[in-house]
C-alpha positions as CSV (number, residue, x, y, z in Angstrom):
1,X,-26.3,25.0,-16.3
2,X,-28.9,26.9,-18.0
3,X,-26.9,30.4,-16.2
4,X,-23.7,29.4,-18.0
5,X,-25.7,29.2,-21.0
6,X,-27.1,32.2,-20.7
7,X,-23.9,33.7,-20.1
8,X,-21.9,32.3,-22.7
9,X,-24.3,33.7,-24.9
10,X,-23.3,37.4,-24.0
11,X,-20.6,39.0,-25.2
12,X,-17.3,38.9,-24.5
13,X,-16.2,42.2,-24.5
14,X,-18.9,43.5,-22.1
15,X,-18.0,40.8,-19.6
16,X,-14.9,39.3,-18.8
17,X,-14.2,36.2,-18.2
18,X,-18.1,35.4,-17.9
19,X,-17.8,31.6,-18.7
20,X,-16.0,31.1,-15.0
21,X,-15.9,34.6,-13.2
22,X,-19.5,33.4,-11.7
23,X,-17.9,30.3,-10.2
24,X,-18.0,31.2,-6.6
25,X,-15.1,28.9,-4.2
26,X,-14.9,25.7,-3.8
27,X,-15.2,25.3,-0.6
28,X,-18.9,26.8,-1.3
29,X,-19.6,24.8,-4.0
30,X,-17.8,21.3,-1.6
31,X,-21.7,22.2,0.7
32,X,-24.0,22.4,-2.5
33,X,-22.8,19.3,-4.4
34,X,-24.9,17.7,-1.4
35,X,-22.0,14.9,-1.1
36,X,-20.8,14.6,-5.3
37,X,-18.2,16.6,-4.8
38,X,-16.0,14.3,-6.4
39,X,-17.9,14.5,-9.7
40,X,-18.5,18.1,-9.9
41,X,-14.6,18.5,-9.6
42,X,-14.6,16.0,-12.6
43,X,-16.9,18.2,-14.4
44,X,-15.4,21.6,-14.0
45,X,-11.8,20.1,-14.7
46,X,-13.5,18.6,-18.4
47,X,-15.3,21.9,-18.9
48,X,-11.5,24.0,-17.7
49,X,-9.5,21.5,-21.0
50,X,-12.2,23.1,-23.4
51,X,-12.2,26.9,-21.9
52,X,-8.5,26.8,-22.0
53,X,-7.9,25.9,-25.3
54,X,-10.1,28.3,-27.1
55,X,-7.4,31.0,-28.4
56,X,-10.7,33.2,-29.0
57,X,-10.8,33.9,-25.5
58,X,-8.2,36.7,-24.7
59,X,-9.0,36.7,-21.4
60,X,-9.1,33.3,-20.2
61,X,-6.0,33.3,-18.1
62,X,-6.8,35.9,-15.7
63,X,-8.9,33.7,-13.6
64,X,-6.6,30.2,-13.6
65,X,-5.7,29.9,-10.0
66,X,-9.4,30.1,-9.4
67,X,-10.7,27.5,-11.3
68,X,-8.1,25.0,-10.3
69,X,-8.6,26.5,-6.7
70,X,-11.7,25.2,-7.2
71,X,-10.9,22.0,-8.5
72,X,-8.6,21.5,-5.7
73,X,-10.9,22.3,-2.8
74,X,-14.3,19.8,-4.2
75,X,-11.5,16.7,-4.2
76,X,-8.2,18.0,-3.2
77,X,-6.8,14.5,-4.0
78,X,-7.6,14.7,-7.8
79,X,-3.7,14.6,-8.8
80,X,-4.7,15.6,-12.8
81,X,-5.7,19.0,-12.4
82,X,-2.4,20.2,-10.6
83,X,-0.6,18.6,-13.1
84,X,-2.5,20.1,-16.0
85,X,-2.7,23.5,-14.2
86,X,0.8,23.8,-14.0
87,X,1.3,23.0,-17.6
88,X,-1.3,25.8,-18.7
89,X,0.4,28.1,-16.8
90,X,3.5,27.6,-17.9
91,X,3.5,26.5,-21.6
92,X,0.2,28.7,-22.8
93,X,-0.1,31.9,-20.1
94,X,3.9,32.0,-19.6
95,X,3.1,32.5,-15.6
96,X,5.7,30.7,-13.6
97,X,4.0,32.3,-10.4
98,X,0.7,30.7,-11.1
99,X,2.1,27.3,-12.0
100,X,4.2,27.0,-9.0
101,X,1.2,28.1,-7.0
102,X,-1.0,25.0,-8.5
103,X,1.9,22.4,-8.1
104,X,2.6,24.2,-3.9
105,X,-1.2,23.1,-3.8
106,X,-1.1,20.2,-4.8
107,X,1.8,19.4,-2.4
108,X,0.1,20.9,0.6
109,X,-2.9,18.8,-0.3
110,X,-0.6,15.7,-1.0
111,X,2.2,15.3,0.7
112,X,3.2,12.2,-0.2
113,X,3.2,13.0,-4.2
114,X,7.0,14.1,-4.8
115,X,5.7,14.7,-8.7
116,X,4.6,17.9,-7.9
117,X,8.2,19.5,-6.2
118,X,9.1,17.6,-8.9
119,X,7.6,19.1,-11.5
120,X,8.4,23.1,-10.0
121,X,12.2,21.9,-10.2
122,X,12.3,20.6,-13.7
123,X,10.0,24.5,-14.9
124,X,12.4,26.6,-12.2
125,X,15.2,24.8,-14.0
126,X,14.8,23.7,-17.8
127,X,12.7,26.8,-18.6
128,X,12.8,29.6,-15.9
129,X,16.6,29.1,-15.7
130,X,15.9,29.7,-12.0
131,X,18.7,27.2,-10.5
132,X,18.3,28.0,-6.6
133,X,14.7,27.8,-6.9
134,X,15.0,24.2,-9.1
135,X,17.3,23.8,-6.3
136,X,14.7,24.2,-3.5
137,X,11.8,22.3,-5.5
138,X,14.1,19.2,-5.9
139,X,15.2,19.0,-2.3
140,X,11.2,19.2,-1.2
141,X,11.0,16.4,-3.8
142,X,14.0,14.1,-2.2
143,X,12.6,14.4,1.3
144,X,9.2,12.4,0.2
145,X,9.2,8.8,0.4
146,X,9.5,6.3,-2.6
147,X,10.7,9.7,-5.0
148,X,13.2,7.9,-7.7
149,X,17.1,8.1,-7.2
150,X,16.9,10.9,-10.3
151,X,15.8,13.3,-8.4
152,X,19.1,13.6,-6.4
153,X,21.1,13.7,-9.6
154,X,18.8,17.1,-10.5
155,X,18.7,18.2,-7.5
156,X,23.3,17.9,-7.6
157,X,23.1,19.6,-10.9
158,X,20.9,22.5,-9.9
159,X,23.0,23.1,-6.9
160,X,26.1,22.6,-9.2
161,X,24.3,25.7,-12.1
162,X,23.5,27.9,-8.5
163,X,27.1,28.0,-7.6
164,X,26.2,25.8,-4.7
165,X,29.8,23.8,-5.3
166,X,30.1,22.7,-2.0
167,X,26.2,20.9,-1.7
168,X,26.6,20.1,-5.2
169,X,30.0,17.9,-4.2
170,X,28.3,16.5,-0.9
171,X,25.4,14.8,-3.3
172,X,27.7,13.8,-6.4
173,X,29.9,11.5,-4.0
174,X,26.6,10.4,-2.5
175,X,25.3,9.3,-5.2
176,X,28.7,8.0,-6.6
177,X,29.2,5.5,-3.5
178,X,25.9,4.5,-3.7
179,X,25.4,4.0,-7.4
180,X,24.9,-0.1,-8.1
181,X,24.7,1.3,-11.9
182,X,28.1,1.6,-13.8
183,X,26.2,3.8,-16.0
184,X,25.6,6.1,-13.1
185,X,28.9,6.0,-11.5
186,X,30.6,6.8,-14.6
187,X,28.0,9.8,-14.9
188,X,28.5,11.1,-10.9
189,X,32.4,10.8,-11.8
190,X,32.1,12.9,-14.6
191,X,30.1,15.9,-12.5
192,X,32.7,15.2,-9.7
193,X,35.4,16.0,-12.0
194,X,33.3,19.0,-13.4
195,X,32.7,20.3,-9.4
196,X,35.9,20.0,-8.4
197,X,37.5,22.1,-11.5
198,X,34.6,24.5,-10.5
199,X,36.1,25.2,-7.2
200,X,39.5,25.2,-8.0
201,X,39.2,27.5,-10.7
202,X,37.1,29.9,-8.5
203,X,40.4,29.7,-5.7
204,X,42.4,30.1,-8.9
205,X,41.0,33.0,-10.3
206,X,40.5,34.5,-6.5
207,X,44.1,34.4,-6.5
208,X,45.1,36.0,-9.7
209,X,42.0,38.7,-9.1
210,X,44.5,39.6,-5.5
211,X,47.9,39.5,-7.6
212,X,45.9,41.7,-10.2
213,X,44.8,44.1,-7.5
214,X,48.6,44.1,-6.0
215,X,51.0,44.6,-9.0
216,X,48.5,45.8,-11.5
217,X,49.0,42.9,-14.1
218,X,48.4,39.0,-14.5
219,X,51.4,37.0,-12.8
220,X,53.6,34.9,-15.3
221,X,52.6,31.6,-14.3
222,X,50.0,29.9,-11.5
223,X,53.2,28.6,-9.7
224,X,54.1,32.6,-8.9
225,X,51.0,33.0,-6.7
226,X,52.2,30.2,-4.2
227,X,55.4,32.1,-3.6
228,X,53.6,35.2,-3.0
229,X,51.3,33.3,-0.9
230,X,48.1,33.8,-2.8
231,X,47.8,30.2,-2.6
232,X,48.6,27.5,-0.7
233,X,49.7,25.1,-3.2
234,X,48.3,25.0,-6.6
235,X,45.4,22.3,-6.9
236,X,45.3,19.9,-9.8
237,X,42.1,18.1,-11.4
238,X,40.6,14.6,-10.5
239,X,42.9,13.0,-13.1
240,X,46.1,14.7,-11.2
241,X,46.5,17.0,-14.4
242,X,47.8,20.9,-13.8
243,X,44.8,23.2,-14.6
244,X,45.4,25.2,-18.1
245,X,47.1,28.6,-17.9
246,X,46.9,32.2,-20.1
247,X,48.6,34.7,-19.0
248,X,47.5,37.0,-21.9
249,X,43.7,37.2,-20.8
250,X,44.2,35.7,-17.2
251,X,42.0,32.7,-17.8
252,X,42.3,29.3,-16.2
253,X,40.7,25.9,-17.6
254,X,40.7,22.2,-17.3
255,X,42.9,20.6,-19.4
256,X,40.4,17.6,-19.8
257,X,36.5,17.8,-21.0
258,X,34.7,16.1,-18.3
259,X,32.4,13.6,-20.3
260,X,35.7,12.6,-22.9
261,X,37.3,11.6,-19.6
């Protein structure tokens, strides 16, 4: 204590990072708390709240990982500090890479605790915008027993944003046959319907692209590409309804909004 003192007392500039950068692992520190492990962890995690909210230091991200690494090795089943961690990262120093470095930790250390898979899917997808990755972080979070039934419904819709149609379908019916929630049904139908016009449109638009490519100009009418054998038959919507045709710009739609359904 009275070395932390000391160097909190020097200035900044001449050394960075000198309120933690003496912190040496934890797996060294685990031998010299002489069996209080527990309460050291407690101690640095209380000291890490204050260091990282004092905006004066410029530097204070630069050494994160290694203070929660720290954190994680004196009690690696202190659930807080990965939690937190993550949340510095990714709300103060803008680091995906060090928040889903925290929460992996926190998994390896726990794997029983889906809220941490959990937690790198909802970042990866509500802020990154990284769908496949959301995708693979929800999937981790399904596997672990007693994770809530929501996480399948995320983990649909992330497949569903990837372009993953086809695992995206698989779980929407899953969850729509298993549903004891009207409320929930009503919701899975809704994706269903949204899926489905996903993949039709894409065989759709596959089609026109190989008419295009053929006689240099969008057909008439969807029904032309079946007699030229571009497609099989032309697919309609959940509802039965013929998908919505421009020739001008070559654009297909559903003729129904999913959720006014």
């Amino acid at each position: 204590m009275g070395l932390k003192v000391k160097i909190d007392r020097m200035p900044r500039k001449k050394i960075p990072g000198s309120s933690i950068i003496y912190l040496p692992s934890g797996k060294y520190l685990k031998y010299a708390a002489s069996g209080y492990s527990s309460l050291l962890a407690d101690i640095i995690y209380l000291w890490s709240i204050q260091y990282y909210s004092d905006y004066n230091i410029s530097d204070r991200f630069d050494y994160l990982d290694h203070i929660f690494s720290i954190i994680a090795e004196l009690d690696p089943h202190y659930l807080d500090p990965y939690e937190i961690g993550a949340i510095i990262a990714v709300y103060e120093a803008k680091n995906f890479d060090k928040a889903f470095k925290i929460l992996d930790r926190g998994l390896e250390k726990n794997p029983d605790e889906w809220i941490f898979p959990f937690q790198a899917g909802h970042y990866a997808q509500m802020i990154k915008k990284d769908y496949e990755l959301a995708q693979k972080y929800y999937k981790k979070a399904m596997e672990i027993k007693g994770s809530p039934a929501l996480i399948q419904r995320l983990y649909a819709n992330a497949a569903f944003k990837a372009t993953d149609f086809q695992t995206a379908w698989k779980n929407w019916v899953e969850i729509y046959q298993t549903a004891k929630d009207e409320r929930i049904k009503k919701i899975a139908s809704n994706h269903l319907y949204q899926v489905k016009a996903a993949i039709d449109i894409q065989a759709i638009e596959g089609a026109i692209k190989r008419h295009i490519e053929h006689y240099g100009h969008n057909p008439l009418n969807l029904a032309q590409l079946v007699r030229e054998g571009m497609l099989n038959s032309l697919p309609q919507d959940l509802d039965g309804k013929d998908y919505v045709y421009d020739p001008d710009t070559g654009k297909v739609k559903s003729a129904t909004i999913p959720w006014k359904r």
